[in-house]
MIDOSE-1310 file (N, C-alpha, C; in nm, 2 decimals, decimal comma, always signed):
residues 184
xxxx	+0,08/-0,12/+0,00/+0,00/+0,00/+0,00/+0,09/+0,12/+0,00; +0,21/+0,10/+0,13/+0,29/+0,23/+0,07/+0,32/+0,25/-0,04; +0,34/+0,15/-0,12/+0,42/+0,17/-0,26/+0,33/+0,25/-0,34; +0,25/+0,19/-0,34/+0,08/+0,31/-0,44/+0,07/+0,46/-0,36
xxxx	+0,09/+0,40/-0,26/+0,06/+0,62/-0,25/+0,18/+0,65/-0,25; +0,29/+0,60/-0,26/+0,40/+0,68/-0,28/+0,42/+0,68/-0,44; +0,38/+0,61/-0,53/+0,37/+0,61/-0,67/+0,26/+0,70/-0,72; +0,18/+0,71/-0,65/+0,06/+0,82/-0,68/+0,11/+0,94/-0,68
xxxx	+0,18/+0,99/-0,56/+0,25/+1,11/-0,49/+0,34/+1,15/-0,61; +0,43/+1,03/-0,65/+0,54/+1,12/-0,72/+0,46/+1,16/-0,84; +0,36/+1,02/-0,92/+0,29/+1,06/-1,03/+0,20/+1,24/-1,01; +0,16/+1,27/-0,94/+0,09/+1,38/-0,88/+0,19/+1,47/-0,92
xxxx	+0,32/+1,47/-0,79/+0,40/+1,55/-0,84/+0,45/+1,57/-0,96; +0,45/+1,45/-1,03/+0,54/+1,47/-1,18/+0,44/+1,56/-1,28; +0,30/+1,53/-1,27/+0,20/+1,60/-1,33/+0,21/+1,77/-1,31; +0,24/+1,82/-1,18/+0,26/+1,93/-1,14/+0,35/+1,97/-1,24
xxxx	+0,51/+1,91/-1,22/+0,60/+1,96/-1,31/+0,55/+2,00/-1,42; +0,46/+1,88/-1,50/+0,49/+1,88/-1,63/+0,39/+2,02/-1,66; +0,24/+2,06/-1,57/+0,17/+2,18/-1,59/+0,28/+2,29/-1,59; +0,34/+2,27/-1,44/+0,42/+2,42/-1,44/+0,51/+2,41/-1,58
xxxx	+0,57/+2,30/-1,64/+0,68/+2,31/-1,73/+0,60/+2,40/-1,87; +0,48/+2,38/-1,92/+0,38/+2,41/-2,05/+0,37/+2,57/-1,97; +0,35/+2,55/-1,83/+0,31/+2,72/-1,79/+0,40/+2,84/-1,85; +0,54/+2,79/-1,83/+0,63/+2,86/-1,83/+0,70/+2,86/-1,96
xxxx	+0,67/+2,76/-2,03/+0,71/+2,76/-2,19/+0,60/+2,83/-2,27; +0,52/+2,95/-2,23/+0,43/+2,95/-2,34/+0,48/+3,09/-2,34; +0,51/+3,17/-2,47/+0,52/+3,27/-2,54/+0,49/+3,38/-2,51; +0,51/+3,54/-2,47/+0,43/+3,63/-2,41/+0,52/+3,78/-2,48
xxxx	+0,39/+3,84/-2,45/+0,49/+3,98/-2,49/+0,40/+4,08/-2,45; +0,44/+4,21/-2,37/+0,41/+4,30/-2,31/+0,42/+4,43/-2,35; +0,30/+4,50/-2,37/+0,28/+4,62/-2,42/+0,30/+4,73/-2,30; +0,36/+4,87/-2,34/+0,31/+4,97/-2,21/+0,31/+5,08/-2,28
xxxx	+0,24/+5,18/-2,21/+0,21/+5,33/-2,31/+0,20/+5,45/-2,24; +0,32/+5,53/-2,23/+0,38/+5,64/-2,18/+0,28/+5,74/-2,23; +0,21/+5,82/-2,14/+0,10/+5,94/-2,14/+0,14/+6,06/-2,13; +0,17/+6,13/-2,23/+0,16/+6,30/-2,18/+0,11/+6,40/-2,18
xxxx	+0,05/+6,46/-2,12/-0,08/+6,54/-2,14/-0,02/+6,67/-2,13; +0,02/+6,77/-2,22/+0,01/+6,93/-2,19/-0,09/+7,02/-2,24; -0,15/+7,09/-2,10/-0,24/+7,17/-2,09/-0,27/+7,31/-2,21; -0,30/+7,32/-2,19/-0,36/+7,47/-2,31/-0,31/+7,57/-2,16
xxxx	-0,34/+7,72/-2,26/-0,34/+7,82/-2,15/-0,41/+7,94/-2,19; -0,53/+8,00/-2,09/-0,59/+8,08/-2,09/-0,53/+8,24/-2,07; -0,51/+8,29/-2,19/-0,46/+8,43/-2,18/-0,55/+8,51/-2,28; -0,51/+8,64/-2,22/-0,63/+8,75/-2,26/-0,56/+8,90/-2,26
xxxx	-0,57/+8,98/-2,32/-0,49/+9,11/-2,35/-0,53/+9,19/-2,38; -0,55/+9,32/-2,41/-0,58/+9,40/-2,48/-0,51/+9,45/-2,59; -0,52/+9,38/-2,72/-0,45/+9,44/-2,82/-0,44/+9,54/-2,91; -0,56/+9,64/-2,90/-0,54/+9,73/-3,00/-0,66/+9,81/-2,94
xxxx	-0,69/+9,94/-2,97/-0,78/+10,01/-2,88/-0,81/+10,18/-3,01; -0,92/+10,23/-2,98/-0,95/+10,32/-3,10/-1,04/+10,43/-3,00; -1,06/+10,52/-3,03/-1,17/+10,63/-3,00/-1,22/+10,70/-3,09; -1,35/+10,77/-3,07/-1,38/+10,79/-3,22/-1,40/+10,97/-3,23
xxxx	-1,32/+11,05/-3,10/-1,24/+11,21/-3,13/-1,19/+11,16/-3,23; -1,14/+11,16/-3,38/-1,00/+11,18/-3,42/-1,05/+11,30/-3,52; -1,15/+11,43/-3,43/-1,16/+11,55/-3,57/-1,26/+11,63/-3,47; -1,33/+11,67/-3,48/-1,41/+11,72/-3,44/-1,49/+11,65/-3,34
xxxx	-1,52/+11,72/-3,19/-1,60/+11,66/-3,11/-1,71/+11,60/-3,12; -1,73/+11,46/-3,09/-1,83/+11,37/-3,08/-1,91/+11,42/-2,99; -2,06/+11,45/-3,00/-2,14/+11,51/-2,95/-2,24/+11,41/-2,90; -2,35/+11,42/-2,78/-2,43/+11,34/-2,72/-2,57/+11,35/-2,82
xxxx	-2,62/+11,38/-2,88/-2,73/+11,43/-2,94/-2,74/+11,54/-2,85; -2,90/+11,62/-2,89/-2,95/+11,69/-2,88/-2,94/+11,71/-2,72; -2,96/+11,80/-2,66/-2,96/+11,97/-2,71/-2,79/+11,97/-2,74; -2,72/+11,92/-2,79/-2,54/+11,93/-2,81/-2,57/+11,92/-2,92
xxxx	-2,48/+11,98/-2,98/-2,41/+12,03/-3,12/-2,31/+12,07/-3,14; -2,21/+12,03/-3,26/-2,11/+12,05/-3,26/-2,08/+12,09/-3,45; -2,18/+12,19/-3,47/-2,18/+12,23/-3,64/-2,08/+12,25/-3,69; -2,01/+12,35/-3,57/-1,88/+12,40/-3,59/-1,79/+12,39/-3,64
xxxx	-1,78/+12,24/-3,64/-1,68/+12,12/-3,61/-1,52/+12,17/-3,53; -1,58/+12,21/-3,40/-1,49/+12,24/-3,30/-1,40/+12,09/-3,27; -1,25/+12,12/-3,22/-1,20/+12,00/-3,19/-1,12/+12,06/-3,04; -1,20/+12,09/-2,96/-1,12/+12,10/-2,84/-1,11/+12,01/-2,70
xxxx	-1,20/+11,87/-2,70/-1,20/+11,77/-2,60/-1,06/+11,73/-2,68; -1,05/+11,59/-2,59/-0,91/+11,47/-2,64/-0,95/+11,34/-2,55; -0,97/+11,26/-2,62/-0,97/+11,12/-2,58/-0,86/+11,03/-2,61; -0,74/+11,00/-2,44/-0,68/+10,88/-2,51/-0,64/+10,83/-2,43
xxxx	-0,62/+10,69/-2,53/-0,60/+10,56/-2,44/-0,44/+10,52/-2,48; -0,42/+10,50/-2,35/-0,27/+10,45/-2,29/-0,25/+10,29/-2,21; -0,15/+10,26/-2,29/-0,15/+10,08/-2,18/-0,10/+10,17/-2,02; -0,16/+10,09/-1,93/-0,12/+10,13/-1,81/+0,00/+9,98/-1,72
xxxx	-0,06/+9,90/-1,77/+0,00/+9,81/-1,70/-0,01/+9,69/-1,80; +0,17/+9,62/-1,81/+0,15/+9,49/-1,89/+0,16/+9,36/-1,77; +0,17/+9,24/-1,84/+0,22/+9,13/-1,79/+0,35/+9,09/-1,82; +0,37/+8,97/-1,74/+0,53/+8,95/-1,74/+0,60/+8,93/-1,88
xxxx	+0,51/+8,94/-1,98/+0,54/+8,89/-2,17/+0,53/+9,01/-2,21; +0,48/+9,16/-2,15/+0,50/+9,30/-2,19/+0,33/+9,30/-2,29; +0,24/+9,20/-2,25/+0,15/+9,22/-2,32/+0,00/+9,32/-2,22; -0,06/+9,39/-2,28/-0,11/+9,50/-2,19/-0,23/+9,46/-2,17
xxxx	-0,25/+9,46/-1,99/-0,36/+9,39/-1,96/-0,42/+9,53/-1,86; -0,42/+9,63/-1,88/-0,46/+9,78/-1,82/-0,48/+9,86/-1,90; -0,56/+9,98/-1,92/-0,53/+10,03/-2,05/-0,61/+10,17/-1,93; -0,58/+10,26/-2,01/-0,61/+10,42/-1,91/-0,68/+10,44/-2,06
xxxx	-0,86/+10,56/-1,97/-0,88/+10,63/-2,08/-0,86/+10,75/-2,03; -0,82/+10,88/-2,07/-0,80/+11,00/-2,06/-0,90/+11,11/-2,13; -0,99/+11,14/-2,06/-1,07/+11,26/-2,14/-0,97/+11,40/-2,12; -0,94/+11,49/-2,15/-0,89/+11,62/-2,10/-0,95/+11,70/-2,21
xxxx	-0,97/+11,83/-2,10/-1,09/+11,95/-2,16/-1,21/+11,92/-2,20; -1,25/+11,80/-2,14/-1,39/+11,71/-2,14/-1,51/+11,86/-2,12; -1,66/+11,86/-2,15/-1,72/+11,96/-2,13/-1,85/+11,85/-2,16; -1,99/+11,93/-2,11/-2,13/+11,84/-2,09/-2,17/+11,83/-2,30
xxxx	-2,17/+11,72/-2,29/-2,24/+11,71/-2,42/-2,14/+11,64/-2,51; -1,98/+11,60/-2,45/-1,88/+11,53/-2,52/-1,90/+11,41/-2,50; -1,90/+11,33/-2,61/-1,90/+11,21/-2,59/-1,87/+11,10/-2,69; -1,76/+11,08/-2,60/-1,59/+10,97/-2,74/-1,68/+10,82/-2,70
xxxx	-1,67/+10,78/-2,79/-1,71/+10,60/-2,80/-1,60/+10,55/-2,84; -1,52/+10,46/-2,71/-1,40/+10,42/-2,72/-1,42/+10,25/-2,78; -1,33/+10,18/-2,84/-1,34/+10,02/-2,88/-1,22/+9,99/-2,86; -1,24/+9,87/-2,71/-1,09/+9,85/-2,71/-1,10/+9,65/-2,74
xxxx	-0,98/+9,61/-2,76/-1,05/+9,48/-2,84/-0,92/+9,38/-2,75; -0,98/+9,30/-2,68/-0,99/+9,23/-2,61/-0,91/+9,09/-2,69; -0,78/+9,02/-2,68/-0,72/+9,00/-2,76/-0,69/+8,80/-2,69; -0,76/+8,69/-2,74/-0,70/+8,61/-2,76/-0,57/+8,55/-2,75
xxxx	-0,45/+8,57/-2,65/-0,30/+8,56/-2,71/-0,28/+8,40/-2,63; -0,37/+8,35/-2,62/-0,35/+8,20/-2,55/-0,38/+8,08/-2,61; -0,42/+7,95/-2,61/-0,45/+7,85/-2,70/-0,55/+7,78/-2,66; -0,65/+7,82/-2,57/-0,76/+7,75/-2,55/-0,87/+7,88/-2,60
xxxx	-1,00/+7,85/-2,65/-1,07/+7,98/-2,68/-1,16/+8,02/-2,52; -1,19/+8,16/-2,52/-1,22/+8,20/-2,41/-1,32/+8,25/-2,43; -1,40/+8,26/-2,30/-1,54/+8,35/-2,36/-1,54/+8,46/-2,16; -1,64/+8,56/-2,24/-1,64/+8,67/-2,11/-1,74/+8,59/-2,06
xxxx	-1,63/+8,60/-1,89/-1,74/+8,60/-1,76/-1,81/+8,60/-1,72; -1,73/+8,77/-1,69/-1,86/+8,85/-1,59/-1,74/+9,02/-1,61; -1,81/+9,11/-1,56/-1,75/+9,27/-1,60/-1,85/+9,31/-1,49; -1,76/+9,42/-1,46/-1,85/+9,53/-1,43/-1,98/+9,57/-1,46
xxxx	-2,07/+9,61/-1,43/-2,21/+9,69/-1,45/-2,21/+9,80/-1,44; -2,17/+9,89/-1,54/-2,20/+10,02/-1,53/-2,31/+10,08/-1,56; -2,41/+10,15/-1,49/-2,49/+10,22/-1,51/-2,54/+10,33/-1,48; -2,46/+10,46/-1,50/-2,47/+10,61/-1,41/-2,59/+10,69/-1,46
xxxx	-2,70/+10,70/-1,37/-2,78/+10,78/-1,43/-2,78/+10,93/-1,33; -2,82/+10,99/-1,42/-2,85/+11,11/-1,37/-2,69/+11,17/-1,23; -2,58/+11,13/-1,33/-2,42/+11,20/-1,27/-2,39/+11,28/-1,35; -2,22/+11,30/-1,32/-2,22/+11,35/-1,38/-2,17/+11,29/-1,57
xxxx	-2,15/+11,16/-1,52/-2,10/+11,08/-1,63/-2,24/+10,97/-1,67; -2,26/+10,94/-1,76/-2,30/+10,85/-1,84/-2,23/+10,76/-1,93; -2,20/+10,67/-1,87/-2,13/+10,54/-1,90/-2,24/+10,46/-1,92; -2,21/+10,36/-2,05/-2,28/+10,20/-2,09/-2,19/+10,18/-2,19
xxxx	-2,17/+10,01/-2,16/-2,07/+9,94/-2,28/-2,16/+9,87/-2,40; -2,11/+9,82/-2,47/-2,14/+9,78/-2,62/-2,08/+9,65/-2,65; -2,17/+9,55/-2,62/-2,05/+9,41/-2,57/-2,08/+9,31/-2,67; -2,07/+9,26/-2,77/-2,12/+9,17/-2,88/-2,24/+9,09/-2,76
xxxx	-2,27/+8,99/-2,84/-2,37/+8,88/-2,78/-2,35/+8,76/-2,76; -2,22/+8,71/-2,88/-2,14/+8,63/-2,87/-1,98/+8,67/-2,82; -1,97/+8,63/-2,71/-1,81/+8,69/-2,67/-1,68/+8,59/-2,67; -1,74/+8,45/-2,78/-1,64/+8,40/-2,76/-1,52/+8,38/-2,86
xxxx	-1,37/+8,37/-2,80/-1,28/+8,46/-2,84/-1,13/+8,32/-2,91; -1,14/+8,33/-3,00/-1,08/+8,17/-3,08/-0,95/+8,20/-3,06; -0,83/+8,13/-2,99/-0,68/+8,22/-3,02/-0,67/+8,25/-3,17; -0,61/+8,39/-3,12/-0,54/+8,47/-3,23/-0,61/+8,56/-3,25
xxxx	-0,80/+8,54/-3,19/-0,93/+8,67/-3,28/-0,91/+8,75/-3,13; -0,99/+8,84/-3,18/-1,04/+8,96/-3,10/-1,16/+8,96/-3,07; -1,21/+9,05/-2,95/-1,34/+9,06/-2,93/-1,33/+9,24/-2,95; -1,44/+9,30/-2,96/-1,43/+9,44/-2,91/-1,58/+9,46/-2,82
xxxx	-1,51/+9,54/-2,72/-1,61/+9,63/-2,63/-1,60/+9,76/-2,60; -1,74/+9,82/-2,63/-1,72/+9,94/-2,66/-1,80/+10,02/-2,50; -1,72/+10,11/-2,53/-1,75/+10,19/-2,38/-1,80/+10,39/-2,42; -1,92/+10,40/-2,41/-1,96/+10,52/-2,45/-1,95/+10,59/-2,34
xxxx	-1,90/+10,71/-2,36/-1,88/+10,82/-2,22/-1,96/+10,93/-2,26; -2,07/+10,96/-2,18/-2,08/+11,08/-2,20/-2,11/+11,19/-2,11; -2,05/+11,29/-2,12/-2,04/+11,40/-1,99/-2,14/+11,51/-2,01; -2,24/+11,47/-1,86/-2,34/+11,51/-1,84/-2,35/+11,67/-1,79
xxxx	-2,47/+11,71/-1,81/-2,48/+11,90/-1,75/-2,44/+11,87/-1,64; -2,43/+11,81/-1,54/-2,46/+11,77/-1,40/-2,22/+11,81/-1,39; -2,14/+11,76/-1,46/-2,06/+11,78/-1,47/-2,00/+11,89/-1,45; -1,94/+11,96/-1,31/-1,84/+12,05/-1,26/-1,72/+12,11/-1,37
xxxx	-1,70/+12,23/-1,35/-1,58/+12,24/-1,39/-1,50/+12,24/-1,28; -1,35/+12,19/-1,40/-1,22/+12,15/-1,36/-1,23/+12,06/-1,23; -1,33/+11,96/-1,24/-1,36/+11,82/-1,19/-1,27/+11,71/-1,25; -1,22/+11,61/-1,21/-1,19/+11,48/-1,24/-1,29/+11,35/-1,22
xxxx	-1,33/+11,33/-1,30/-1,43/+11,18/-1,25/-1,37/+11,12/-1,30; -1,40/+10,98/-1,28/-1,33/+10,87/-1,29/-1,41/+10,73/-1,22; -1,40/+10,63/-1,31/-1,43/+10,50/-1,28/-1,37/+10,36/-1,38; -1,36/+10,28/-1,28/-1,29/+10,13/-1,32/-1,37/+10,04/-1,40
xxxx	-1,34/+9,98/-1,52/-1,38/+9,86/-1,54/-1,28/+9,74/-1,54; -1,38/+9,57/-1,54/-1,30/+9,51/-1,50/-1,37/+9,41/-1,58; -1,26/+9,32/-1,67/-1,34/+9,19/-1,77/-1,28/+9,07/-1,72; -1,34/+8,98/-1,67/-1,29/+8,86/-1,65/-1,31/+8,76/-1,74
xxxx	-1,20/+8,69/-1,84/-1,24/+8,59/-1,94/-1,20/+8,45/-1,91; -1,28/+8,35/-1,91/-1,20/+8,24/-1,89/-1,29/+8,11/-1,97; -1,20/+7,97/-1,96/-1,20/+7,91/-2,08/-1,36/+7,88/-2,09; -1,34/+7,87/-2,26/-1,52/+7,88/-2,33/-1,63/+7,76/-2,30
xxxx	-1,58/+7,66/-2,23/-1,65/+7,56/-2,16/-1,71/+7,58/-2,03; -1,66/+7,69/-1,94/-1,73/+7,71/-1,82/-1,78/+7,85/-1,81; -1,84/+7,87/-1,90/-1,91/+8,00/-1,93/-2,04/+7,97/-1,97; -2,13/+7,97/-1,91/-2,32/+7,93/-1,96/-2,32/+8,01/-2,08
C-alpha cells in the first residue's frame, strides 16, 4: 500500500512539473504606453484700442451740437499696466478739456494671445444715471474669443450737465475671461 501512495504522490508531483513546465514555456509579450498630457493656456490682452475724437468733437445728441466742427476735448487711451510677456492687460482712458455734451465711444479689443478659446465671464455693470457721467458698454452677444481673434467692447462716455468744472471723475472697469467651456 505504501508503494501506491508513494507512486501516486510522485505521479501527482510529476504531473505538477509537467503543468508548471507548459506554464512557463508558453510565449508572451508585453505592451506599455507612456502618457503626456500638456495643458492649453488661458490668456487674454488687450490688443489694440481706437476712440472715435479723431476731428471734431463727438457730441451726445440733442440739445449738443457740434456744427462747428470744434476739436477742443481729447480722448486717449494708454496701456497702463503689462504682464510679465509685456502684453497690456490695463489700459487708461483720458478725457482732458472734457465739457457736458462730449461724448468719445471708445473700442478696445480684447485680444486672444493664449490657445484654448475663451469666452467673457462677468464685467463690471455700469450704469450712471442722472451723474455726472453717463457710461454703458457695447458688448457683442457672442463673446467667444478663438486664439489669435479679438473681441471688441465698446465703452460710450458721456459728460453730463450735472458735470463740474475743472472736476476729475473717474471710474474702473473690469473683464474677467475664462476658458469657453465654463461659461453658460
Amino acid at each position: 500500500m505504501k508503494s501506491i501512495s508513494t507512486i501516486m504522490g510522485l505521479t501527482f508531483i510529476g504531473l505538477m512539473l509537467l503543468a508548471l513546465g507548459v506554464a512557463t514555456a508558453m510565449w508572451m509579450e508585453t505592451l506599455w504606453i507612456n502618457t503626456y498630457i500638456e495643458t492649453g493656456e488661458v490668456r487674454v490682452a488687450w490688443t489694440e484700442w481706437t476712440c472715435s475724437d479723431q476731428g471734431p468733437d463727438p457730441q451726445a445728441g440733442e440739445p449738443f451740437h457740434n456744427e462747428e466742427g470744434k476739436n477742443v476735448a481729447q480722448c486717449i487711451v494708454t496701456p497702463e499696466i503689462y504682464d510679465d510677456e509685456q502684453n497690456v492687460i490695463k489700459v487708461n482712458i483720458t478725457l482732458v478739456n472734457a465739457y457736458p455734451g462730449y461724448a468719445p465711444f471708445i473700442t478696445l479689443y480684447a485680444g486672444n494671445i493664449g490657445t484654448i478659446p475663451v469666452k467673457l465671464l462677468n464685467y463690471t455693470n455700469l450704469q450712471y444715471d442722472e451723474e455726472p457721467l453717463t457710461v454703458y458698454l457695447d458688448i457683442p452677444e457672442d463673446t467667444q474669443i478663438h486664439p489669435g481673434e479679438s473681441l471688441p467692447i465698446g465703452i460710450h462716455i458721456i459728460v453730463n450737465q450735472e458735470a463740474e468744472e475743472l472736476t476729475t471723475y473717474s471710474f474702473e472697469l473690469e473683464f474677467t475671461f475664462a476658458q469657453w467651456n465654463e461659461v453658460p
